[in-house]
C-alpha positions, 0 to 999 in steps of 0.5 A: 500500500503506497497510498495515505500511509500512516494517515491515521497516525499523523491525524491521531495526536491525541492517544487515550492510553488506557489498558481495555479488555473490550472486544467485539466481532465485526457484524455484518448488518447494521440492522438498526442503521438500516431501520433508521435509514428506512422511511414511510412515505404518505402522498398526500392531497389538499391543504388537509393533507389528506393521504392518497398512497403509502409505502416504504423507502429507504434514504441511500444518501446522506443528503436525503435522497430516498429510494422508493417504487415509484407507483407509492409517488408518482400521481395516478388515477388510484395516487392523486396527491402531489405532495410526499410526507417522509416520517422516519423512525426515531425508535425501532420499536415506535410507529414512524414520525412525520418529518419532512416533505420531498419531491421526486428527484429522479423516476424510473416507471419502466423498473417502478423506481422513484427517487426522492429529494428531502426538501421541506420541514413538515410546516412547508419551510424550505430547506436549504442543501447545506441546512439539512442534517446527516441522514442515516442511509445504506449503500446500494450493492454495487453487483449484480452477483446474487445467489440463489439460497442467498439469505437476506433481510427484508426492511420496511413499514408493515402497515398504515403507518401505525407499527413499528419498521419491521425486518424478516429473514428470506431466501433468494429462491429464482430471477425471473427475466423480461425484456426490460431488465433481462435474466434477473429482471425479478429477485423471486423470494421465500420468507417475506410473504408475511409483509403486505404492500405497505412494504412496497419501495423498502429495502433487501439486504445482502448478508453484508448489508447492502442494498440488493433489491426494492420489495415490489408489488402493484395494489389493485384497486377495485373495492374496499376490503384487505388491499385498499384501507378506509383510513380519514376523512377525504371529503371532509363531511364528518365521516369515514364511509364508502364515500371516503377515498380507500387507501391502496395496501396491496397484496403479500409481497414475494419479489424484489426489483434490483437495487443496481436498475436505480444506480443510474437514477442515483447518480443523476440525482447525486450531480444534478442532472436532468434531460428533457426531449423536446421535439416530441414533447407529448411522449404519452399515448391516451390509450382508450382500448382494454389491454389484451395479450394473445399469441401465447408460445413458449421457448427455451432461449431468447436471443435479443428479446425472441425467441430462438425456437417455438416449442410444444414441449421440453424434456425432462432435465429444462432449465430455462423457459420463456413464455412470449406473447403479444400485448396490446394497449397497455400502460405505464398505470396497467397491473400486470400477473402470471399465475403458474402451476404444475399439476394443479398445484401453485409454483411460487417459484415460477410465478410474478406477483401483481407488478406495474407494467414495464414495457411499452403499449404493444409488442413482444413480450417475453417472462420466464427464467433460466438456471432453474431446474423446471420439474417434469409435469404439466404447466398452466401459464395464467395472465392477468392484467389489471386484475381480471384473467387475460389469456393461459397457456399448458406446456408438459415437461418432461420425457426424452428429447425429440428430434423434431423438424425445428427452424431457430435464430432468425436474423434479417438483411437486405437482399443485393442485385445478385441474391446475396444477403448484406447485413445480419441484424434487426434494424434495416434501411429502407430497400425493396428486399428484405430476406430472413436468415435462420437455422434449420434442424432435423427436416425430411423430404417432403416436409411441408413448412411455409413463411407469413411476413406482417408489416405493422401488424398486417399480413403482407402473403398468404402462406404458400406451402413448400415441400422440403427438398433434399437439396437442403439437407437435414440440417444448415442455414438458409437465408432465401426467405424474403419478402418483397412488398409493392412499392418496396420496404415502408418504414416500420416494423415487420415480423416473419412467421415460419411454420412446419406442417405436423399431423396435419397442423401448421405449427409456428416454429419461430418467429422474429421482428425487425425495423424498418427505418433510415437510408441504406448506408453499410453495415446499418442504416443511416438513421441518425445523422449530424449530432451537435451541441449548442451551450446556453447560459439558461435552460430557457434560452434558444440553442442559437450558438456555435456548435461544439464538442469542447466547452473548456469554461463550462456549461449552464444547459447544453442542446443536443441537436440531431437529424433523422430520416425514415422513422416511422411513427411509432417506432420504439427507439432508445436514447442514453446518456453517460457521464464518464463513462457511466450511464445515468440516463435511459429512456425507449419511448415511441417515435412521434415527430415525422418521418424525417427531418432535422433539429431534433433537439434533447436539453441536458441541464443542471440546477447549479451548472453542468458538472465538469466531466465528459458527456456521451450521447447514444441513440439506438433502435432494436438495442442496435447503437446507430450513432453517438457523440460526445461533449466535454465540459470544462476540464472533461472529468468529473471533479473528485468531489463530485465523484465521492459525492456519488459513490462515497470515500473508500477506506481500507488499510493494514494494521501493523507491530510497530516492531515487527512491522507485521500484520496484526490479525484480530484487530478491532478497527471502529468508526463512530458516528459523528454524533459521538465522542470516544467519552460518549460511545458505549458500544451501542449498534447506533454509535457505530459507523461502521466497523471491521476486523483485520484478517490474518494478515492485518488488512482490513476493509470499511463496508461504507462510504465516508463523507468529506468533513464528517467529524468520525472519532476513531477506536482501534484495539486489539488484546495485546496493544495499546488502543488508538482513539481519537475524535474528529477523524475526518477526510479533506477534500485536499487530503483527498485529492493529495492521496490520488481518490479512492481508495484511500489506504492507510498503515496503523502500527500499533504498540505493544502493551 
């Protein structure tokens, strides 16, 4: 270790030296800080503040950020206030207490992830940034490593608001996996089902007490009754009746949405960032019709959001196994469910409670899960969407693998003068062409299969049947499925059907979508083009200036201007942001403005100006990258401060002999909170920061960020050594940047008693 060497002892002036026979063994859950960090959340409405929603959350930064699901906050038609109430836990055994007031600083509705900035006393008065005091708050796990028989703790507020926070003991028992956020879109667990909804938006923790995952479930309202409480007098006649409004509670709560889907929300939150589309200011679709879900299939593998081959059934021995289906007219408000049995009997495991929607109003979707043995039996797949039985599905598990004719692996290009595909990939310009790539297994002569081709939902063929000729073989590749539509290929989005005759049936075997969008132009289309950026001094004022790539004197809001050809409307396309590297913006949204044009204008800006640092914009369309561009701002690095502000300092070191100059194992090293002195600590959970104890070589590593000029006091002891106390331990922002940034190390030796 070659950094921040003997930090401590040059900051320790002032040695308590007194004999001690204290020991303590390092905990890894500081479950009262973790209760202290959780909060109750009331959304309110009116003057009388009558409450609407109520749910849990948990402050993930000193400065009151507060991590919740964002239907406990985000106004809907069941959550019509608009002001957020924050009552935190005095005492573990006391109901919490209102405290402050918060607005929403950052929101995810896809994950159903909210981020809240403390911003009010509970009176209304404002509080200033540097006016609010040091909240307790836990680290989100920076790793998506999570195990299956993981034990972890569940925190959150069990009720309306009138018991005490509350934790039990789970297991991680699946993932379940969708297209928005992949193979462990969904932490399933055992042991937490005793929590109702109240809990929605608190907190799972890892055996080292970081936060892993936001407990989740989406309240159906429909009547009064176990999920939906008559809690005060809304319409202020006197009485809580039926005329009253309910309060949604929800059901038991047995997933868990990944804490790391929120760390993009955290960091722009943390720096101040915010981004605004404003060429297609209406990104909300009214949508009138019920939502439905039809074409239900299944599969083993799913390759960029479809399936890799249709099955009938799996053998026995399946680990992975993915339900797809259309959906149509759902949105960000609909509550959607899967019901699985085997047998008849509930599998827990494989089902997803009521959640709220995470993708966009129609297309493909896909739930399932992989890694999980799937026991032999008969399987009902159940769908319900906002409550009422939408659409069901049986698969049988079990038995040898079959040799069945199959097609698999679709992929699209475009078709050249002489026949040969150019391109692999699911976005294609504009042409006249299009041909399907995919792999074929296990046919015979004479089989008869076909292809149906659909541009925007329409069927552009009849089906044709073919018989399989010898010339093909048993089993290879073919890429001579094309469609070639009157007046060529429009902009939109295309799917291909293939089908094989069995026992008489045609019977889908594989299925892809594709786009259509942009000039011909390579490899991809050109979609995109000309990206610039225009600095103002006011998020307010017209991007008129000189475009740039370099502001080296800052920047106030910067515009991001860029053209586009051949989009059609609707079209899902994705825009990111990254600052240095890391992603703190996301959003698909459907494309609404026309089909070509230029300007489109994006407006990232910050309250107190745009941190230093270097700014990436990415634009894509079926997960594909079409173009980027990047920005930097003054010295083009996100400035120390501003980095530990995001993830905290670091802190690790050795605790040597001061003779020997060997690592001492078994020594206790403790940060008190800056609440205590060494005269005041009592070895009380709440005193302590944090704590760790050195390995057999001497190293030790603290679990939790520090904060700069947090005035921490100091104990290190050991039997055998004097102790080292001090109070006042803090890190400088000077000091920090002296020492090269995190992780700071430093070397302790120690004197023998």
């Amino acid at each position: 270790m070659t950094r921040f060497r003997n930090l401590l002892v040059g900051m320790l002036m002032c040695l308590v030296l007194i004999r001690t026979n204290i020991s303590s063994t390092a905990q890894n859950i500081d479950l009262e800080l973790i209760q202290q960090a959780t909060v109750f959340i009331i959304q309110a409405e009116g003057s009388n503040l009558s409450t609407r929603c109520i749910g849990s959350g948990t402050i993930v930064r000193y400065d009151g950020l507060i991590l919740t699901n964002a239907h406990n906050v985000v106004p809907s038609a069941t959550c019509l206030g608009e002001e957020l109430i924050i009552a935190m836990t005095l005492n573990p055994n006391d109901p919490p207490v209102p405290k402050y007031r918060a607005e929403i600083a950052q929101v995810d509705e896809s994950y159903d992830l909210a981020l809240l900035r403390i911003t009010r006393e509970l009176d209304g008065r404002l509080i200033e940034a540097d006016e609010l005091p040091i909240l307790p708050f836990v680290e989100i796990a920076r790793t998506e490593s999570i195990s299956l028989d993981e034990t972890i703790t569940v925190v959150g507020y069990p009720d309306v608001g009138n018991d005490a926070v509350q934790s039990i003991r789970g297991t991680i028992t699946g993932f379940i996996a969708e297209p928005d956020g992949g193979e462990q879109a969904w932490i399933k667990t055992v042991g937490v089902e005793a929590f109702r909804g109240t809990m929605s938006g608190g907190g799972a923790y890892n055996q080292e007490g970081q936060l892993i995952g936001v407990p989740t479930s989406a309240p159906l309202v429909q009547q009064v009754g176990e999920n939906c409480r008559l809690l005060e007098d809304t319409n202020g006649d006197g009485f809580i009746n039926a005329n009253d409004a309910c309060i949604p509670i929800g059901d038991a709560i047995s997933v868990l949405r990944p804490a790391t889907f929120a760390l993009p929300l955290v960091r722009s939150a943390s720096l101040g960032l915010d981004v605004n589309i404003l060429s297609s200011l209406d990104t909300s679709t009214t949508i009138s019709e019920t939502p439905t879900v039809d074409r239900l299939f299944f599969a083993t593998a799913v390759t960029n959001g479809l399936p890799n081959r249709v099955i009938g059934s799996a053998p026995t021995g399946t680990n992975s196994l993915y339900l797809f289906f259309d959906y149509r007219n759902f949105t960000s408000n609909t509550v959607y469910e899967l019901r699985v049995t085997i047998d008849g009997i509930p599998s827990p495991t494989f089902s997803l409670p009521p959640v709220r929607w995470s993708g966009n109003n129609n297309g493909l979707w896909y739930i399932g899960s992989s890694g999980i043995p799937w026991a032999n039996g008969s399987y009902e797949f159940r769908l319900f969407v906002n409550g009422f039985a939408a659409a069901s599905r049986f698969i049988t598990v079990g038995g040898s693998p079959q040799e069945q004719p199959t097609f698999s692996n679709v992929v699209f290009g475009l078709l050249d003068d002489n026949n040969n595909l150019q391109g692999e990939s699911y976005i294609l310009p504009t042409g006249n062409i299009a041909s399907a790539r995919f792999i074929y297994q296990n046919m015979t002569l004479g089989t008869q299969w076909t292809s149906v081709w659909y541009y925007n939902g329409i069927p552009l063929n009849n089906p044709v049947y073919d018989s399989w000729s010898s010339d093909d073989g048993i089993s290879g590749s073919r890429d001579d499925v094309s469609i070639r539509p009157d007046g060529g290929l429009r902009p939109g989005n295309y799917r291909v059907d293939l089908y094989i005759v069995e026992d008489g049936d045609a019977r889908l075997k594989t299925t892809g979508d594709f786009v259509v969008a942009g000039a011909p132009a390579g490899a991809l289309p050109d979609v995109f083009s000309n990206i610039e950026f225009r600095r103002t001094d006011s998020p307010f004022a017209q991007p008129t200036g000189t475009p740039a790539i370099s502001f080296p004197d800052g920047a106030n809001t910067i515009f991001a201007q860029f053209n586009w050809q051949r989009i059609s409307g609707g079209t899902l396309w994705t825009i990111q942001w990254l600052v240095d590297g890391t992603l703190f913006y996301e959003e698909t949204l459907a494309w609404n403005a026309p089909d070509s044009g230029n300007d489109f204008t994006i407006r990232l800006t910050a309250s107190d100006g745009l941190p230093d640092a270097t700014y990436t914009m990415n634009l894509l369309i079926n997960g594909i990258l079409l173009e980027t561009a990047q920005v930097s701002v003054g010295i083009g690095q996100l400035s120390i401060d501003n980095l530990a502000a995001v993830g905290g300092i670091q802190l690790r070191g050795q605790v040597i002999d001061g003779d020997t100059q060997e690592g001492i194992e078994g020594v206790t090293f403790v940060l008190i909170s800056e609440d205590y002195s060494i005269a005041d600590f009592t070895w009380q959970q709440d005193q302590i920061y944090a704590l760790a104890v050195t390995d057999q070589n001497g190293d030790f590593e603290i679990d939790r960020p520090l904060q700069f000029e947090a005035p921490y006091s100091v104990y290190v002891l050991v039997e055998g050594y004097l102790p080292i106390t001090q109070d006042g331990f803090a890190i400088t922002q000077e000091r920090f940047e002296e020492v090269g940034g995190n992780p700071i190390e430093m070397l302790i030796p120690m004197t023998k008693d």
